[in-house]
C-alpha positions in Angstrom: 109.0 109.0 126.4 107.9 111.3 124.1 108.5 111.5 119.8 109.1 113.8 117.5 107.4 111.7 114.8 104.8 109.9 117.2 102.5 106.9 116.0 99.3 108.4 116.4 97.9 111.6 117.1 94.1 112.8 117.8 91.9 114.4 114.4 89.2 116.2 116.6 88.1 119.3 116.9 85.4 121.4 118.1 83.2 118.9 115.7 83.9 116.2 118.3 83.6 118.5 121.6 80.0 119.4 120.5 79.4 115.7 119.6 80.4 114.8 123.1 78.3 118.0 124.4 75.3 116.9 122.5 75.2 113.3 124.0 76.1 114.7 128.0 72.8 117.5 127.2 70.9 115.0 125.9 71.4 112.9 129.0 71.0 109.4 127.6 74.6 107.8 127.5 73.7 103.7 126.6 73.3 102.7 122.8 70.7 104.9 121.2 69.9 107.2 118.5 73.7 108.8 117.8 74.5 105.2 117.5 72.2 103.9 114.8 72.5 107.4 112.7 76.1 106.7 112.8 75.7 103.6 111.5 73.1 104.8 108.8 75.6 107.0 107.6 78.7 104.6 107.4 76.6 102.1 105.8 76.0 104.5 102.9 79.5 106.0 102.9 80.8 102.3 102.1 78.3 101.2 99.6 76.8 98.6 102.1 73.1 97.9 103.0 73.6 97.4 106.9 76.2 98.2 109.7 76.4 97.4 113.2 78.9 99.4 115.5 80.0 97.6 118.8 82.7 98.9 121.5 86.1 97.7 119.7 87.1 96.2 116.3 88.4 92.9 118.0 84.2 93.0 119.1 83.5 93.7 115.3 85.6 90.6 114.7 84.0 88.3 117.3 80.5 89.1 116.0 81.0 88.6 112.4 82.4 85.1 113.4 79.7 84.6 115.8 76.5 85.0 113.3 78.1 82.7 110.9 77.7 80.0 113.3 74.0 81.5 113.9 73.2 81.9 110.4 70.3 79.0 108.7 71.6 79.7 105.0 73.5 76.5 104.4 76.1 78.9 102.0 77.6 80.6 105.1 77.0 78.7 108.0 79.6 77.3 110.1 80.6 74.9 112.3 83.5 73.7 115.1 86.1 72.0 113.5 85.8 73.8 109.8 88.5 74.7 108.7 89.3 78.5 107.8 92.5 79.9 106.2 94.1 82.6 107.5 97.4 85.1 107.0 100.3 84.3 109.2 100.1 88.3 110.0 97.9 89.8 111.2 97.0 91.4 114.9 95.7 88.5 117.4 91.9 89.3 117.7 91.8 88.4 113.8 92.2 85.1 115.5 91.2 84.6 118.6 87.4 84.5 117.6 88.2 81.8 115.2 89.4 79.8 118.3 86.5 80.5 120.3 84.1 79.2 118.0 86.6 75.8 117.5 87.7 76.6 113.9 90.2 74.6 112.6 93.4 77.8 111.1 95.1 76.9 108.6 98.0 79.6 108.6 99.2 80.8 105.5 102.4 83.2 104.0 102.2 86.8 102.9 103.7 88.4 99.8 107.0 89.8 100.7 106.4 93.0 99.3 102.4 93.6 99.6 102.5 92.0 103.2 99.1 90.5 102.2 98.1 86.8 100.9 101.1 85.4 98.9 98.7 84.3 96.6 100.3 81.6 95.3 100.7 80.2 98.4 96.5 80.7 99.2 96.0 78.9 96.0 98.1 76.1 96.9 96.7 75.6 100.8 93.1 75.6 99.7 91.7 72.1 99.7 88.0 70.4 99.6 88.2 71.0 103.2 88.2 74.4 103.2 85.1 76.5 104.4 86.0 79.9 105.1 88.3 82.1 104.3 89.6 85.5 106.5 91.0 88.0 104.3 93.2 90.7 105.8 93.7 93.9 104.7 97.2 94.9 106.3 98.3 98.6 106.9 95.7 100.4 104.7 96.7 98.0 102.0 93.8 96.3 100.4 94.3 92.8 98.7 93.9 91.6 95.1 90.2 90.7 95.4 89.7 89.9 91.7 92.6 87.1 92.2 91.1 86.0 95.3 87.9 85.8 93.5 89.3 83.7 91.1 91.0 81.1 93.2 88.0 80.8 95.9 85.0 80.9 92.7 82.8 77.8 92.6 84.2 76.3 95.8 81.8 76.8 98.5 84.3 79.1 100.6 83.0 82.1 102.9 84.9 85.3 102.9 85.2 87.8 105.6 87.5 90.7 105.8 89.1 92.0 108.7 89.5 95.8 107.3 90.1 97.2 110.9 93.4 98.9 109.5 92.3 99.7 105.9 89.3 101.8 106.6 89.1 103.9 103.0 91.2 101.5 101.0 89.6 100.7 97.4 90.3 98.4 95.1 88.8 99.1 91.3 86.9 102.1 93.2 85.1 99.6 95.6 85.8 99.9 99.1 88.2 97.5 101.2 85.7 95.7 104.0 82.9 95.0 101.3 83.9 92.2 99.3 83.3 89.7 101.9 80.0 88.7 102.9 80.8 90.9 106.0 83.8 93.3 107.4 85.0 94.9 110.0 86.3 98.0 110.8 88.0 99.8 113.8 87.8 103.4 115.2 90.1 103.4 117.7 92.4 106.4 118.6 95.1 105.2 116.2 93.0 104.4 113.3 91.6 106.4 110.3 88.5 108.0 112.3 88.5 107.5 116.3 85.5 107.4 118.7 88.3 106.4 121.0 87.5 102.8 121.7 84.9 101.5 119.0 83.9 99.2 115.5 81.5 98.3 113.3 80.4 95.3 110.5 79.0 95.8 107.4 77.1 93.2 105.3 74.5 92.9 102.4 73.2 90.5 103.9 69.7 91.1 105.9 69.8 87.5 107.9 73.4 88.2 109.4 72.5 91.8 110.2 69.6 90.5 112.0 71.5 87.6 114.1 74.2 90.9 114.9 71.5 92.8 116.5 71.0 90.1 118.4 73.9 89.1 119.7 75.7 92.2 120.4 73.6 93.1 123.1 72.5 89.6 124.9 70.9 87.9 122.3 68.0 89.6 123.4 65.0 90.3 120.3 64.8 93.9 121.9 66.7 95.8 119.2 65.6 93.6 116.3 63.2 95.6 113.9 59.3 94.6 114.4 59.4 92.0 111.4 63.1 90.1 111.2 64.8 87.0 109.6 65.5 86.4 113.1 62.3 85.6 115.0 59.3 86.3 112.5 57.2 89.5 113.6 58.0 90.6 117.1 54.8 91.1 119.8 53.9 94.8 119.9 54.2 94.5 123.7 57.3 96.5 125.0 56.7 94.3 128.4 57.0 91.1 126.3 59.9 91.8 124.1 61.8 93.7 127.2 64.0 90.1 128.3 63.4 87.7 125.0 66.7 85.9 124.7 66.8 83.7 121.5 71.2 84.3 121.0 73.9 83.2 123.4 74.8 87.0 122.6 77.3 89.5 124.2 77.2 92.4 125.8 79.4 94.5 122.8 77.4 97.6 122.7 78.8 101.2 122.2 78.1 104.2 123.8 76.2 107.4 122.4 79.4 109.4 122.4 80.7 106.8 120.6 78.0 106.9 117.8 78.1 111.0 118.0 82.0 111.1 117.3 81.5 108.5 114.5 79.1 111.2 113.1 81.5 113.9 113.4 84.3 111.9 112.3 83.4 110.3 109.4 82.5 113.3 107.6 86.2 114.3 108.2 87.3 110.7 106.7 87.7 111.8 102.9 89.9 114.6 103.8 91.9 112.5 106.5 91.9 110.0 103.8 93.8 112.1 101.0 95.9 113.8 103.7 97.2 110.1 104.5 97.6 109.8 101.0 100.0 112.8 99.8 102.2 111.4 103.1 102.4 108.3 101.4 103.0 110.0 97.7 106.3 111.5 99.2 106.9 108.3 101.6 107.0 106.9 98.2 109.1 108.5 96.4 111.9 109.0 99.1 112.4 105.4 100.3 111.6 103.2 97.5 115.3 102.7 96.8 116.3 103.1 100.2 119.8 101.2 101.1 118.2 99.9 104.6 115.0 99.1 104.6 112.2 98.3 101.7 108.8 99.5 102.1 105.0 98.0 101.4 104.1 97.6 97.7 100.4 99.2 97.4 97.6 97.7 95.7 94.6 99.2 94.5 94.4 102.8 96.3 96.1 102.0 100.5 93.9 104.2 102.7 98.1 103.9 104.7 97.1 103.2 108.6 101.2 103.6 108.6 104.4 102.7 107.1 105.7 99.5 107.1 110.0 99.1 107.1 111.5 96.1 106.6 115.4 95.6 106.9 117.2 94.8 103.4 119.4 91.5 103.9 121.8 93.5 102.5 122.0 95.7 104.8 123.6 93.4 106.9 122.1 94.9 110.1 119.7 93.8 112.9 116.3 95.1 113.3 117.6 96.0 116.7 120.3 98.4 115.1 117.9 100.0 113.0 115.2 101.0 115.7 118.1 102.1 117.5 118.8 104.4 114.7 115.6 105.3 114.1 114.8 106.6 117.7 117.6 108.5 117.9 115.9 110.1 114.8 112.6 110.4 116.3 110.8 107.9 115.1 108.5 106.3 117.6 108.7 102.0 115.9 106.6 99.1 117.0 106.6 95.9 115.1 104.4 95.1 111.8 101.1 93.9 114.1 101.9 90.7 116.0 104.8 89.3 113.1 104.3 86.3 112.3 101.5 85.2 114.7 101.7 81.3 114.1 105.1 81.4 116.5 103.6 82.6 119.4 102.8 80.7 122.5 99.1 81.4 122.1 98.7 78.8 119.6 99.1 75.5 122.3 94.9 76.4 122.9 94.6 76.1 119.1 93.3 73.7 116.2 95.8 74.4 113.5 97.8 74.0 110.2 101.2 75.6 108.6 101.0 75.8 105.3 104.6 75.9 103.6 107.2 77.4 105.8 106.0 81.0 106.1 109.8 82.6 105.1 107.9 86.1 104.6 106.5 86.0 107.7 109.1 84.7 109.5 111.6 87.6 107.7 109.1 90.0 108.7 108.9 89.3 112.4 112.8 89.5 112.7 113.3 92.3 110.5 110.4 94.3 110.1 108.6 97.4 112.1 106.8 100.1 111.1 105.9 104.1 112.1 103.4 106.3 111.8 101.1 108.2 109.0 99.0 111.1 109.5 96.2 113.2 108.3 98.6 116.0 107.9 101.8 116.5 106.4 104.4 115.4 107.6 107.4 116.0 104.8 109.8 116.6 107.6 109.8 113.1 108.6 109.7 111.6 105.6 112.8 113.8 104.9 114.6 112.9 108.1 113.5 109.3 107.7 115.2 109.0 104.3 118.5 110.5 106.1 118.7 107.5 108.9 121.6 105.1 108.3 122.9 103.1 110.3 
């Protein structure tokens, strides 16, 4: 079925057909060069020392979980059975690593109107027991990090961000995906830049960058620089270094087209970026007061993956009536990520917590849904949109 006002749609170009042309003339086709320029560059263009791009943001997610298990600093590293908070929305590979490694989730609510942390309710589920915290960034919207600073400070908790919707978000002119020790980041075809399948971590931290070379390609030492945190100084011998395994690593590695398009896509970000931005200014300014549905509150600058729509109680509808509606306008709809994750079946294979009753989720995942955002304009459908009753 096709939409007038679709979800997605593609930002290349001729940029990205010469990308992909370079990489097929070049003929080397496995992680290489494009790769690590690309990440060169989106290192710098988020104000972080190192980044590490691997095939998918759910990889990008696995790996930052993975080297906190592998790290030796006592500050960060973790361990089966500690216990990490999460949001009770979120999409499921923000969670599934945390299984994986046996992490005890503690499920927490989101703020009704920011569909991030209720931060009251973080405050409240944080205890002594409490190692790590994952901090989502939902929709483009990034969180308060200068509260979340303030409840976590002094108490020995690691933060990670998963910023795989929010690349471009700032908050106080910082970017979204750097205030953890490490974030992660998607370009998939939906998302603010696309390689088409792809993701990437950034981190300060030298150790962890080291333990991610590692283990996204087998844990091997082949890809770690000559003198590394990791293993000392490596043997100038190609021959010796070809099959050193010192991770239980992954096989999570990109391809050069993907690195290539990351090239020619992020120096389109700034410009997809604000043209995501003026969408949102008359999204805005158009449904803030609509009679049907209420719309995400934005903190800091929202980078606006999409727009979220939740259905007013007092509307006195079903979310059911209103997609109805909306389809007949259009308007291609899918639900805000998973809803509230902590009711799916999933969770019998988990160590886990509720914290509270999660009412905000739980409204959410009955009455919310959200539709697409664009580089372009798109007045039109914000002007149609605004027009849907039901």
């Amino acid at each position: 079925m096709s939409f007038k006002y679709p979800l997605a749609t593609s930002s290349w170009d001729q940029d990205e057909q010469d990308a992909l042309q370079r990489v097929i003339a070049s003929d080397r086709f496995s992680m290489g060069d494009e790769v690590a320029t690309f990440e060169k560059q989106f290192a710098a263009h988020f104000g972080s020392k190192y980044a590490v791009m691997v095939n998918s943001g759910s990889s990008a997610n696995l790996l930052m979980v993975a080297a906190l298990f592998y790290s030796q600093n006592p500050d960060l590293k973790l361990s089966a059975g500690d216990e990490i908070i999460v949001p009770a929305v979120s999409w499921s590979t923000t969670y599934f690593p945390l299984q994986q490694y046996g992490l005890k989730l503690k499920f927490v609510d989101i703020d009704a109107e920011t569909l991030n942390y209720d931060l009251d309710a973080l405050a409240d589920a944080i205890t002594d027991r409490t190692r790590a915290l994952m901090v989502v960034n939902l929709l483009g919207n990034p969180n308060d990090f200068h509260r979340l600073e303030e409840i976590t400070a002094g108490r020995g908790i690691v933060m990670i961000e998963d910023n795989c919707e929010s690349m471009g978000a700032t908050l106080g002119g910082k970017q979204a995906g750097t205030f953890g020790v490490m974030g992660s980041y998607s370009s998939f075809f939906s998302h603010h830049i696309s390689t088409m399948e792809g993701g990437l971590v950034v981190t300060d931290d030298e150790a962890l960058y080291h333990i991610m070379l590692s283990l996204r390609a087998h844990g091997w030492t082949r890809n770690l620089p000559k003198e590394n945190t990791l293993t000392g100084t490596k043997s100038d011998d190609p021959f010796e270094e070809s099959f050193k395994f010192v991770l239980p690593g992954y096989n999570l590695r990109p391809l050069e087209m993907s690195g290539a398009l990351g090239q020619a896509q992020l120096r389109k970000l700034p410009g997809l970026i604000e043209g995501r931005r003026k969408n949102a200014a008359v999204f805005q300014d158009k449904m803030l007061d609509h009679p049907v549905f209420s719309i995400q509150k934005e903190i800091g600058e929202s980078s606006w993956f999409g727009f979220s729509l939740i259905v007013r109680e007092s509307a006195n509808i079903t979310r059911k009536q209103a997609i109805a509606a909306l389809t007949s306008a259009g308007f291609e709809c899918r639900p805000i990520v998973t809803g509230n994750f902590a009711k799916n079946e999933v969770l019998k294979y988990f160590n886990y917590e509720v914290h509270g009753d999660l009412k905000n989720a739980n409204y959410l995942d009955q009455n919310g849904l959200f539709i697409g955002n664009h580089h372009f304009p798109i007045r039109d459908a914000v002007e149609a949109l605004a027009e849907v009753t039901v």
